[in-house]
C-alpha positions as CSV (number, residue, x, y, z in Angstrom):
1,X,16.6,-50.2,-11.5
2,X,18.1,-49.3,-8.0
3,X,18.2,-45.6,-6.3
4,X,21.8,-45.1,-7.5
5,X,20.8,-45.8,-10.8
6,X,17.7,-43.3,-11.2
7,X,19.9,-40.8,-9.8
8,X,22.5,-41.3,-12.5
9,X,20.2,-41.3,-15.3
10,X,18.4,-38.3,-13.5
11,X,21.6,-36.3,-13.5
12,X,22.5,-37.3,-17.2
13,X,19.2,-35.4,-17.8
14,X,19.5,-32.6,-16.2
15,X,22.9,-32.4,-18.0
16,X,21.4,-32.4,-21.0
17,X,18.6,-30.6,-20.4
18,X,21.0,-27.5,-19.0
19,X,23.6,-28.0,-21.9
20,X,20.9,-27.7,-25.0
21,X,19.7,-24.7,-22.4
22,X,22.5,-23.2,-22.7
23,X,22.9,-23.5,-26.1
24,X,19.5,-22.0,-27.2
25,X,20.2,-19.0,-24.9
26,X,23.7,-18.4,-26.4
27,X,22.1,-18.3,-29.9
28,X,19.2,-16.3,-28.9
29,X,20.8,-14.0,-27.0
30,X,24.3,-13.4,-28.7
31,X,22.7,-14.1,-32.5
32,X,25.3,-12.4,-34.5
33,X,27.4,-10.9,-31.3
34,X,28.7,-14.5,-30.4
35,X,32.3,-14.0,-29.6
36,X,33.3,-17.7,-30.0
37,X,33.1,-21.0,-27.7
38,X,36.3,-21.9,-25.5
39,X,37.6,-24.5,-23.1
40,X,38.2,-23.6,-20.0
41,X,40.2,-25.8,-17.3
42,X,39.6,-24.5,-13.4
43,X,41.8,-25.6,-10.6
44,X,41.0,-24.5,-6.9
45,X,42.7,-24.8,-3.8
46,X,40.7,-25.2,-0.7
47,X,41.6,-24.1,2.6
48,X,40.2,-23.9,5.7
49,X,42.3,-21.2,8.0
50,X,45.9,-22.6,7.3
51,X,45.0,-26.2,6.7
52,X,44.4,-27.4,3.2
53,X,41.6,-28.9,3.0
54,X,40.8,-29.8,-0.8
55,X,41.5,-29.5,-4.5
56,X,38.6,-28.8,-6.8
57,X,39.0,-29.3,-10.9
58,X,36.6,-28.8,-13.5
59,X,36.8,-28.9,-17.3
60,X,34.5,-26.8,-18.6
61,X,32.7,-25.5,-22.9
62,X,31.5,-22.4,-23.2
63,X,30.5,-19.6,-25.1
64,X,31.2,-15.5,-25.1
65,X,29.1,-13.0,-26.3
66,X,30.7,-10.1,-27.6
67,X,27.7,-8.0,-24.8
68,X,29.7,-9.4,-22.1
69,X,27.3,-12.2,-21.5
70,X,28.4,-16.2,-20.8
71,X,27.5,-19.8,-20.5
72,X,29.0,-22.8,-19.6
73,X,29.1,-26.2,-18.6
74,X,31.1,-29.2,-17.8
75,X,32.3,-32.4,-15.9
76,X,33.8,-31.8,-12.5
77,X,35.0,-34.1,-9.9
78,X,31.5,-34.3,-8.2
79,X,29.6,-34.6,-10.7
80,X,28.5,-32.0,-13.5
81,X,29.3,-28.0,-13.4
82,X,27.4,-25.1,-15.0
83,X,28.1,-21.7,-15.2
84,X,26.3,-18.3,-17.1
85,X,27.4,-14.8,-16.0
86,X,27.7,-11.2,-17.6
87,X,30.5,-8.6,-16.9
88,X,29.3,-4.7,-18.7
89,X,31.6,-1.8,-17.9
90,X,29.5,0.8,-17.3
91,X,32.2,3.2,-18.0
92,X,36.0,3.9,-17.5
93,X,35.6,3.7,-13.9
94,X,32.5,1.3,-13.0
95,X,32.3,-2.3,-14.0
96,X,29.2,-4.7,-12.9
97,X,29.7,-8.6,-12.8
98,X,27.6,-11.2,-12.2
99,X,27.4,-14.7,-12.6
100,X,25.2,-18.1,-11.0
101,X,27.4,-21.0,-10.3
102,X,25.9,-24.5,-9.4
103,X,26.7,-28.4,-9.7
104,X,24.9,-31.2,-9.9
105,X,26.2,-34.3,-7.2
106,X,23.1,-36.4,-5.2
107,X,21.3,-32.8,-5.7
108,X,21.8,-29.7,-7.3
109,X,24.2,-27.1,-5.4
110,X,24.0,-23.6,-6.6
111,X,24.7,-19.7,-6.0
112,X,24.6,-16.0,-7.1
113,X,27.6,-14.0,-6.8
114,X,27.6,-10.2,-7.8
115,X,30.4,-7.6,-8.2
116,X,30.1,-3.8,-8.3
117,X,33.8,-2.6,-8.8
118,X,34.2,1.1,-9.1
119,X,38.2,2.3,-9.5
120,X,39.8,5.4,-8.4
């Protein structure tokens, strides 16, 4: 079996390994809060100052909790996608969000982003 092909088969795990991750979190955590599962189609447009340099698209499952909580994951045009994240308004005025994004090419790519958004 050549390098290519461990890596393939190496992704397809992983991908399987996140999605049934995902999936026994969503029950565990959501139990009877579990909003519903959606679809979710993403386009980006990449630019770097004026210049456009890219289009990203990814096709992504999911599910919502009804707590604000989310998980998802999906095929992009790299390789595969996942995403879980949480949004809780604190009250009318202060909303927290949070969510880690990563994908999985010749090795996985991933981040944290987190919002505190307070309006006047």
């Amino acid at each position: 079996m050549s390098d290519r092909e461990k890596l393939s088969n190496k992704r397809k795990l992983y991908m399987k390994i996140l999605i049934t991750l995902v999936i026994l979190a969503t029950t565990a955590l959501a139990g009877p809060s579990l909003a519903g599962p959606y679809v979710e189609y993403s386009n980006q447009q990449q630019y770097t100052n004026d210049v456009h340099s890219g289009t990203y698209n990814h096709l992504r499952i999911g599910f919502e909790t009804e707590n604000g909580m989310y998980f998802e994951a999906g095929k992009d045009e790299q390789g595969e996608a996942f995403e879980t994240g949480y949004k809780f308004k604190i009250n009318k005025k202060l909303t927290v969000n949070g969510k880690w994004e990563g994908s999985n090419t010749d090795k996985l790519r991933h981040g944290i982003e987190t919002e505190i958004r307070y309006t006047f």
